[in-house]
PDB file with one MODEL, atoms N, CA, C and O in Angstrom:
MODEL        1
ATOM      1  N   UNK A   1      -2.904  18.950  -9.013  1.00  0.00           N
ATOM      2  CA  UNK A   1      -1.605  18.441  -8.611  1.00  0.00           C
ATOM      3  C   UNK A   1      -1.718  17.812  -7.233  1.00  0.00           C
ATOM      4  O   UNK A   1      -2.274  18.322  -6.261  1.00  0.00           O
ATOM      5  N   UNK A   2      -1.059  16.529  -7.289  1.00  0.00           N
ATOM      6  CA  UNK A   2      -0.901  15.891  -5.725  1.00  0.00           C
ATOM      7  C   UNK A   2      -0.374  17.040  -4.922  1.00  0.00           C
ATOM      8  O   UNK A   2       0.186  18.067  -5.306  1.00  0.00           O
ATOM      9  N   UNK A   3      -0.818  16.450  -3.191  1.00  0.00           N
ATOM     10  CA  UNK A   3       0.159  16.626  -2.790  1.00  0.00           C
ATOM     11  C   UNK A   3       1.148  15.957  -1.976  1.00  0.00           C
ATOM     12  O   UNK A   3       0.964  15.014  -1.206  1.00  0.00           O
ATOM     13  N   UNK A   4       2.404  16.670  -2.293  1.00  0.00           N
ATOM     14  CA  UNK A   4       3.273  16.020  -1.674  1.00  0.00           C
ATOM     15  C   UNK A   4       3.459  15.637  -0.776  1.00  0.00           C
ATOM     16  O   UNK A   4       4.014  16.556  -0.173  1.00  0.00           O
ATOM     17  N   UNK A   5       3.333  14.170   0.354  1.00  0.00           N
ATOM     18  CA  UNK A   5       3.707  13.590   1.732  1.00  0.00           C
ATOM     19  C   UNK A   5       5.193  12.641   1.652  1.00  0.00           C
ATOM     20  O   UNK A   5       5.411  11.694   0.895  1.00  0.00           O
ATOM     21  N   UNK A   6       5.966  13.137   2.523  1.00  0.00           N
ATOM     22  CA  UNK A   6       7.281  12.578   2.619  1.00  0.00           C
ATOM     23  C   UNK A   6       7.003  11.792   3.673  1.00  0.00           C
ATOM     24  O   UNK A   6       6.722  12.340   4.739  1.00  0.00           O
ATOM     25  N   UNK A   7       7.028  10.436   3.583  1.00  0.00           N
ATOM     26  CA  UNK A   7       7.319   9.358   4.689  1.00  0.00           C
ATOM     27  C   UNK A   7       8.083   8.406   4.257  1.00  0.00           C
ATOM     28  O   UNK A   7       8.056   7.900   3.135  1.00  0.00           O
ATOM     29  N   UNK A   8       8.960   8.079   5.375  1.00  0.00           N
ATOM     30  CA  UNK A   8      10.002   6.737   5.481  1.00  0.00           C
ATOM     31  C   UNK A   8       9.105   5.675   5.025  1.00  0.00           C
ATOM     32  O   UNK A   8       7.906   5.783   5.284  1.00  0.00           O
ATOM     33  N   UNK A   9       9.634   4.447   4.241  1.00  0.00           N
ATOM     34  CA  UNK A   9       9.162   3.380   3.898  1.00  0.00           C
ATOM     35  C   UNK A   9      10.117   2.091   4.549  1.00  0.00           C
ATOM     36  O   UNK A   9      11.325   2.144   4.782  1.00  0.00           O
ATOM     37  N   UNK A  10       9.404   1.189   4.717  1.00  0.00           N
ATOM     38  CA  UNK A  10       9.973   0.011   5.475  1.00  0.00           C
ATOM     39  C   UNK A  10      10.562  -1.013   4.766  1.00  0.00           C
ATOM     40  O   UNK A  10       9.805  -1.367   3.862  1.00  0.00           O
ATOM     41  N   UNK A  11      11.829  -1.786   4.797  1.00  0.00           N
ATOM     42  CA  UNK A  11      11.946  -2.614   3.637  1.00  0.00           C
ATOM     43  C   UNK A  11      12.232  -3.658   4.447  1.00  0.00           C
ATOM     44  O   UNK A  11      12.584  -3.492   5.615  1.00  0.00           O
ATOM     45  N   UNK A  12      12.068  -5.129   3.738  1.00  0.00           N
ATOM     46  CA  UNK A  12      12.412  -6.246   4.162  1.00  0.00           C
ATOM     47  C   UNK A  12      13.923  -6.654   4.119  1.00  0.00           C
ATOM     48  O   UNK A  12      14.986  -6.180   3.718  1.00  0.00           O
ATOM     49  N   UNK A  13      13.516  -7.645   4.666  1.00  0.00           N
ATOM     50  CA  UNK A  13      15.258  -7.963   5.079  1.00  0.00           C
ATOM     51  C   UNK A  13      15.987  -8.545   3.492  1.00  0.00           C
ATOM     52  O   UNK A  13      17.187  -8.404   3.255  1.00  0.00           O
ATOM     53  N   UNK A  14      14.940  -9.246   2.446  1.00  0.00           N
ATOM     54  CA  UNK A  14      14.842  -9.666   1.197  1.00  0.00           C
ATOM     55  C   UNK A  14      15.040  -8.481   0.187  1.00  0.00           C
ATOM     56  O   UNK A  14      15.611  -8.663  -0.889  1.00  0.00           O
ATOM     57  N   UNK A  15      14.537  -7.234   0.582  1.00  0.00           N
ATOM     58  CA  UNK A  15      14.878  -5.491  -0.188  1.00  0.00           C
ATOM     59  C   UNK A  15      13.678  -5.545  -0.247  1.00  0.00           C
ATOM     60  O   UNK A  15      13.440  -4.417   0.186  1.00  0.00           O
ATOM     61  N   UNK A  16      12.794  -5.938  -0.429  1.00  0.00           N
ATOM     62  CA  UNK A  16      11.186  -5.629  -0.838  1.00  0.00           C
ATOM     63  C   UNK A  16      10.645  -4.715  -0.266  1.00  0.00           C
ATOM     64  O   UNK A  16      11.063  -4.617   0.888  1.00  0.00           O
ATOM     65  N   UNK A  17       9.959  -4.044  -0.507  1.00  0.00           N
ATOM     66  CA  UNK A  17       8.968  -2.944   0.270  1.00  0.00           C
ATOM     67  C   UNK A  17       7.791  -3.627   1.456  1.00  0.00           C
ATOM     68  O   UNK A  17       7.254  -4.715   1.247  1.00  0.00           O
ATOM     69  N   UNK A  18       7.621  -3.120   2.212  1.00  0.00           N
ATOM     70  CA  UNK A  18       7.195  -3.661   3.230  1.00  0.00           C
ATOM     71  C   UNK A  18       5.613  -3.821   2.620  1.00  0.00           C
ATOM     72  O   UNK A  18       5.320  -3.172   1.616  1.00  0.00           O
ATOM     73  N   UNK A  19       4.758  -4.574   3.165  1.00  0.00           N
ATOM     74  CA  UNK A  19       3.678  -5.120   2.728  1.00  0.00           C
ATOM     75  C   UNK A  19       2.471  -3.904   3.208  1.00  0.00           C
ATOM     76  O   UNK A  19       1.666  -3.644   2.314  1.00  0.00           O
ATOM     77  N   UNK A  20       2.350  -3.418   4.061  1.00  0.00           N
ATOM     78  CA  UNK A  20       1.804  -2.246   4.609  1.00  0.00           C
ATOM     79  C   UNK A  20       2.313  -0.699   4.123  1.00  0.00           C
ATOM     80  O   UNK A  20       1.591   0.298   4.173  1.00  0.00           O
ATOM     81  N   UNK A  21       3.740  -0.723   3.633  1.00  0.00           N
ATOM     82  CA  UNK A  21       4.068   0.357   2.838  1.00  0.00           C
ATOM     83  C   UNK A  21       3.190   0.309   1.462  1.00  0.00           C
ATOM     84  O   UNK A  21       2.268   0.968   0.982  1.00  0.00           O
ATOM     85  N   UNK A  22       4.073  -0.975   1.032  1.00  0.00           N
ATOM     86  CA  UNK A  22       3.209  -1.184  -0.707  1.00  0.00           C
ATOM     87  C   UNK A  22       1.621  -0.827  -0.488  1.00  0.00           C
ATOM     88  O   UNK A  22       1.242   0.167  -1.107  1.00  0.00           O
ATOM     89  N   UNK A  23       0.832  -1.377   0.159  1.00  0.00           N
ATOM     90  CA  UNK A  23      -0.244  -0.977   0.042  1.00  0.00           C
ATOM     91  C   UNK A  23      -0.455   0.776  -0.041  1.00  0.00           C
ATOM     92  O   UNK A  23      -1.125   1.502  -0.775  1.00  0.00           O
ATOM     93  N   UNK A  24       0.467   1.022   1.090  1.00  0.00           N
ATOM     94  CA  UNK A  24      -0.099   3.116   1.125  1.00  0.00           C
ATOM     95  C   UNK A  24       0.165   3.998  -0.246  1.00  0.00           C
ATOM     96  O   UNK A  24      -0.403   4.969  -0.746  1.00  0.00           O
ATOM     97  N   UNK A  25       1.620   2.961  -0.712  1.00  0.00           N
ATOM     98  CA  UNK A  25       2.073   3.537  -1.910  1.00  0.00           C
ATOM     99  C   UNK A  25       1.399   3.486  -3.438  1.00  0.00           C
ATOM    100  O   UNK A  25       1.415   4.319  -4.345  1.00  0.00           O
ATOM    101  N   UNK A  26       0.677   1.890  -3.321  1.00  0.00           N
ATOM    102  CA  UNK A  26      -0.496   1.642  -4.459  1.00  0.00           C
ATOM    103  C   UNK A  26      -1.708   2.616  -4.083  1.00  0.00           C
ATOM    104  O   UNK A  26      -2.305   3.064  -5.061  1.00  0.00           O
ATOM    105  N   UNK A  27      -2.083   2.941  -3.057  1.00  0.00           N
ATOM    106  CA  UNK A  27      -3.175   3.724  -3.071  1.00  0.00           C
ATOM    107  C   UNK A  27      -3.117   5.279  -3.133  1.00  0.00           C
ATOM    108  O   UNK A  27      -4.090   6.030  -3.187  1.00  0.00           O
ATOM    109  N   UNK A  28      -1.880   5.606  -3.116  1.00  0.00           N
ATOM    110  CA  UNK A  28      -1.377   6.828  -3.934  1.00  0.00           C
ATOM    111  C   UNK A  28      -1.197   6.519  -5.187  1.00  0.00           C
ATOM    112  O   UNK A  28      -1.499   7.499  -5.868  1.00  0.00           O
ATOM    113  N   UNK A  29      -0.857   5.650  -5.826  1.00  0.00           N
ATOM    114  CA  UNK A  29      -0.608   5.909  -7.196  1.00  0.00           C
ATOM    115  C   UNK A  29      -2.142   5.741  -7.856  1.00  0.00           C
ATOM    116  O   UNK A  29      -2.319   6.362  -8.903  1.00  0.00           O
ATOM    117  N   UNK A  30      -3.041   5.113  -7.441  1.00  0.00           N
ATOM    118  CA  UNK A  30      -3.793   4.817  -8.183  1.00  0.00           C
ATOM    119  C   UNK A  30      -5.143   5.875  -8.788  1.00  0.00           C
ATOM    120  O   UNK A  30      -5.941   5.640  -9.695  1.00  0.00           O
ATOM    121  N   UNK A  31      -5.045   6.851  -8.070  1.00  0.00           N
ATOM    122  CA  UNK A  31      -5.671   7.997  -8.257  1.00  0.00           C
ATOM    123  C   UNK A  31      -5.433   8.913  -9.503  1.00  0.00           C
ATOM    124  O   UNK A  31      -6.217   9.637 -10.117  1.00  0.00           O
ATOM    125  N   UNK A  32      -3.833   8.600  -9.719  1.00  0.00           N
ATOM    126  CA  UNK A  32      -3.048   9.253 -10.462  1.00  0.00           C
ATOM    127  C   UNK A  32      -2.947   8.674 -11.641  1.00  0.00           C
ATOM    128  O   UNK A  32      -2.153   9.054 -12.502  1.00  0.00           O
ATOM    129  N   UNK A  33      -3.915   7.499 -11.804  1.00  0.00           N
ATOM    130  CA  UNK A  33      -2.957   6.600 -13.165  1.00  0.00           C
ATOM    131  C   UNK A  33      -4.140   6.842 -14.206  1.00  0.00           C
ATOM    132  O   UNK A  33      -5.136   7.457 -13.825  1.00  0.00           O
ATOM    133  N   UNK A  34      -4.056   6.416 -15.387  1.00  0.00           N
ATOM    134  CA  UNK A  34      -4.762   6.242 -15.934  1.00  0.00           C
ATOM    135  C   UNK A  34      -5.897   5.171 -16.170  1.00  0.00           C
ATOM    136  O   UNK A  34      -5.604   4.299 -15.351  1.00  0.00           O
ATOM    137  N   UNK A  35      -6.884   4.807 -16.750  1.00  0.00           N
ATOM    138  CA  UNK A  35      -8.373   3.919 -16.262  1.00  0.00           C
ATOM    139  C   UNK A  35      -7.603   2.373 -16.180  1.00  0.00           C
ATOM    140  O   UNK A  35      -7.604   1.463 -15.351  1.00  0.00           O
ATOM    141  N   UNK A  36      -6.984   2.590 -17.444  1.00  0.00           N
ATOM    142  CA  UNK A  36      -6.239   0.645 -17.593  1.00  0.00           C
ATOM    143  C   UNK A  36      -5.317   0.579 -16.361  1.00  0.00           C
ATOM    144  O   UNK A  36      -5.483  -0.429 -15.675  1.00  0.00           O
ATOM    145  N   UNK A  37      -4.176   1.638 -15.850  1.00  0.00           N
ATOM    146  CA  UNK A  37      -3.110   1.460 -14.826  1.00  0.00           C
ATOM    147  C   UNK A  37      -4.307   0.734 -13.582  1.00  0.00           C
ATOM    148  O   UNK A  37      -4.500  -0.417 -13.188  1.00  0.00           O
ATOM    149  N   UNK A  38      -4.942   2.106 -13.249  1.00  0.00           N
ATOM    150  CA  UNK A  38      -5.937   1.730 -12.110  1.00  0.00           C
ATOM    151  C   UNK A  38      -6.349   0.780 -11.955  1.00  0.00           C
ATOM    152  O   UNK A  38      -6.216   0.488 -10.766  1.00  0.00           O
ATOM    153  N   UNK A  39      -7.047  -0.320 -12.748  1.00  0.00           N
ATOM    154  CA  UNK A  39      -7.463  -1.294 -12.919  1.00  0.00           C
ATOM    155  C   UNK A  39      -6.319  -2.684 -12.469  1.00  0.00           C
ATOM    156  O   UNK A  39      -6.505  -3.681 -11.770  1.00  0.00           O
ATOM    157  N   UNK A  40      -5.411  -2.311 -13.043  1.00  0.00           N
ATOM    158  CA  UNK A  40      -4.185  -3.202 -12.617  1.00  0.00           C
ATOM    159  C   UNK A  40      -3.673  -3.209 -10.992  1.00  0.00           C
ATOM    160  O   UNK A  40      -3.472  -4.148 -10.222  1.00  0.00           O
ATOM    161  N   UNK A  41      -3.528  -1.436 -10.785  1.00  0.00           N
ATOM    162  CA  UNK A  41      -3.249  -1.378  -9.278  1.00  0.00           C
ATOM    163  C   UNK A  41      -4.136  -1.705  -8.415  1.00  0.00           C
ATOM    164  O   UNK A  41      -3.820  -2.170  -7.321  1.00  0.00           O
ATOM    165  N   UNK A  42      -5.817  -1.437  -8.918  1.00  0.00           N
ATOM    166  CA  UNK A  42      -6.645  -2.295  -7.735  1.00  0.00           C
ATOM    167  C   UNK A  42      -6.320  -3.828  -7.395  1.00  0.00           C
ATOM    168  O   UNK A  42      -6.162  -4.272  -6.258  1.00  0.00           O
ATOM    169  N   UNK A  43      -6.246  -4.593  -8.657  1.00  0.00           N
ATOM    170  CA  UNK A  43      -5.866  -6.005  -8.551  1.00  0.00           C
ATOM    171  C   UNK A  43      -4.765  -6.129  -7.652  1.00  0.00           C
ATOM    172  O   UNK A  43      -4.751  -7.025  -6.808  1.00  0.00           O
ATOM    173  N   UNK A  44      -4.000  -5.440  -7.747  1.00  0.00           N
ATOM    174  CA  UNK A  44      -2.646  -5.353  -6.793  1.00  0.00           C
ATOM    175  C   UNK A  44      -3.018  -5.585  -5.629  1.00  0.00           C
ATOM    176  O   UNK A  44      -2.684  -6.600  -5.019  1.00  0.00           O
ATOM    177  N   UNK A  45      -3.856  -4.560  -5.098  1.00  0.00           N
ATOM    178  CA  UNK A  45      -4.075  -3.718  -4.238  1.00  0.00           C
ATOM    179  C   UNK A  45      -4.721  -5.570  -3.292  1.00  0.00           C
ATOM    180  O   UNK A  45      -4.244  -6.155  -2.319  1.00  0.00           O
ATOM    181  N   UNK A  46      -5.847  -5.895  -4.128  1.00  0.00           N
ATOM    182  CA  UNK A  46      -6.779  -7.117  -3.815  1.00  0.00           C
ATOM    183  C   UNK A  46      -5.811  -8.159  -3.062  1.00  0.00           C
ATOM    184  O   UNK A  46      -5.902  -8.535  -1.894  1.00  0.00           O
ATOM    185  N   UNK A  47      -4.872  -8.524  -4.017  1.00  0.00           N
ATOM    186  CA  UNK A  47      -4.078  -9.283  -4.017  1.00  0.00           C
ATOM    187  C   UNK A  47      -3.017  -9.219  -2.763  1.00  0.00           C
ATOM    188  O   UNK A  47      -2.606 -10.104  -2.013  1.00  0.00           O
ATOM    189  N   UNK A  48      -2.773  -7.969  -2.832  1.00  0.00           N
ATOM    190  CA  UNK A  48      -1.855  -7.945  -1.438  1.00  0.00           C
ATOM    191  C   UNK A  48      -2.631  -7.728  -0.191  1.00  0.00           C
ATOM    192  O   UNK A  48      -1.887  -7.682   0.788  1.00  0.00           O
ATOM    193  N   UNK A  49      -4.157  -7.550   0.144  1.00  0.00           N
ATOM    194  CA  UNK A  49      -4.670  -7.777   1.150  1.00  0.00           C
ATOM    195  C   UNK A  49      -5.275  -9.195   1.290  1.00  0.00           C
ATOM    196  O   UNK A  49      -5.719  -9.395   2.420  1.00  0.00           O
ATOM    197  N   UNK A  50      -5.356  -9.848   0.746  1.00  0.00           N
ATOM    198  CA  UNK A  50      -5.766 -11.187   0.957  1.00  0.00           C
ATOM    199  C   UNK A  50      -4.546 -12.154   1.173  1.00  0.00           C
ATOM    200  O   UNK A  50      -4.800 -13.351   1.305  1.00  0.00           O
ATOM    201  N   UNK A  51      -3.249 -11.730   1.219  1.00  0.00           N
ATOM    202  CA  UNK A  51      -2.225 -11.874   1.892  1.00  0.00           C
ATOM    203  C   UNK A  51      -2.074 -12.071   2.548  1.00  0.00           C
ATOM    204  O   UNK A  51      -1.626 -13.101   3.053  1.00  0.00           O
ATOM    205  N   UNK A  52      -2.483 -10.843   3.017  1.00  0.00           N
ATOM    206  CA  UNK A  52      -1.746 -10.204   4.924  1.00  0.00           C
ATOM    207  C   UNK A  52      -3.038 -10.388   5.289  1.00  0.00           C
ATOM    208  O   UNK A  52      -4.069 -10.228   4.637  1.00  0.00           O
ATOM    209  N   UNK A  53      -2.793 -10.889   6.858  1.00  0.00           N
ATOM    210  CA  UNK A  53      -3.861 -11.269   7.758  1.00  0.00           C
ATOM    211  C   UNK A  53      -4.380  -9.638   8.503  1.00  0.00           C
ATOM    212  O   UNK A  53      -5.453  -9.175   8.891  1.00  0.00           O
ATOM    213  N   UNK A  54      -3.284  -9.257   8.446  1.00  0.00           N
ATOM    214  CA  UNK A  54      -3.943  -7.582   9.261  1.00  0.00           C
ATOM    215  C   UNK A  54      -2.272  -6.539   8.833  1.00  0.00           C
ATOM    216  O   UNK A  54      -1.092  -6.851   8.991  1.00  0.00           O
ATOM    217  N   UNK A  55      -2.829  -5.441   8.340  1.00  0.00           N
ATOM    218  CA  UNK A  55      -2.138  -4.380   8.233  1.00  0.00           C
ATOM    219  C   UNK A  55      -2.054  -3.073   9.250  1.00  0.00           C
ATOM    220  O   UNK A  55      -1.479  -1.986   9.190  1.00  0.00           O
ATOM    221  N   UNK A  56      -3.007  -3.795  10.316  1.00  0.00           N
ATOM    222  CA  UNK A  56      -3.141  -2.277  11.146  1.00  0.00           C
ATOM    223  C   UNK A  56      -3.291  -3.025  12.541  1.00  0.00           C
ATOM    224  O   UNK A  56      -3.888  -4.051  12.867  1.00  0.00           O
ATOM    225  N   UNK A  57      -2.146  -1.673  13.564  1.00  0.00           N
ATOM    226  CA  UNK A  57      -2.152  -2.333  14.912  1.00  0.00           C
ATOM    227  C   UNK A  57      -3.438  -2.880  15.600  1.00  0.00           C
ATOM    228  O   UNK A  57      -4.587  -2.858  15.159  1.00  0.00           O
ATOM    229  N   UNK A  58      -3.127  -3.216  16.405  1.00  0.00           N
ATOM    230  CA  UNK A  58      -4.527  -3.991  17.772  1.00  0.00           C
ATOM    231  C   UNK A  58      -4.551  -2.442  18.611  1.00  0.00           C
ATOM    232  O   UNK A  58      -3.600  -1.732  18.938  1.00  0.00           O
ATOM    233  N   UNK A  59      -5.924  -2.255  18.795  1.00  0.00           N
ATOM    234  CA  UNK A  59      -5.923  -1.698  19.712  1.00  0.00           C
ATOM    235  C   UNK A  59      -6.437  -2.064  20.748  1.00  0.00           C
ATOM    236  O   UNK A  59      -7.313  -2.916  20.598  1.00  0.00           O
ATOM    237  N   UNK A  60      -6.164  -1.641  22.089  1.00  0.00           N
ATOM    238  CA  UNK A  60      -6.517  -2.611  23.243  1.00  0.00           C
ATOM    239  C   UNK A  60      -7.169  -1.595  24.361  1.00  0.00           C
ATOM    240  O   UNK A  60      -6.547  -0.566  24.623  1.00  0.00           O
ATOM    241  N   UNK A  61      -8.279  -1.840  24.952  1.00  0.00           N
ATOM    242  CA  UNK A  61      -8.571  -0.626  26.161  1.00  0.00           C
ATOM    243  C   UNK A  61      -8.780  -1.678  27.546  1.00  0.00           C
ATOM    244  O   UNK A  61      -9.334  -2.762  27.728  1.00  0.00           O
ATOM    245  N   UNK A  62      -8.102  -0.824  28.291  1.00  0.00           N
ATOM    246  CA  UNK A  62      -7.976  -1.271  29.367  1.00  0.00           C
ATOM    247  C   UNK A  62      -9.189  -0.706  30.577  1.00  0.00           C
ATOM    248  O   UNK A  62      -9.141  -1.117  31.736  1.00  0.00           O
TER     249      UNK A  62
ENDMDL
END
């Protein structure tokens, strides 16, 4: 059995799920699915990172 993580999700101003949410949320489901689902959610998965130019902050040292 999963387990359960409760986090806020971000939505667009359009209702959509935020592009950095969708991704955390496809990579939870995809563990869970069956061989054909999985297969579909990786494509997803492909698809929405070749999108987005960056999903994760800058970090900067001073």
């Amino acid at each position: 059995m999963a387990i359960l993580h409760l986090q806020s999700m971000r939505w667009t101003s359009d209702g959509e799920l935020d592009d950095a949410d969708r991704l955390i949320l496809l990579n939870t489901l995809i563990p869970q699915c069956i061989p054909s689902v999985q297969t579909e959610l990786i494509q997803v998965v492909e698809r929405l990172a070749l999108s987005q130019s960056t999903l994760t902050p800058q970090v900067c040292e001073s």
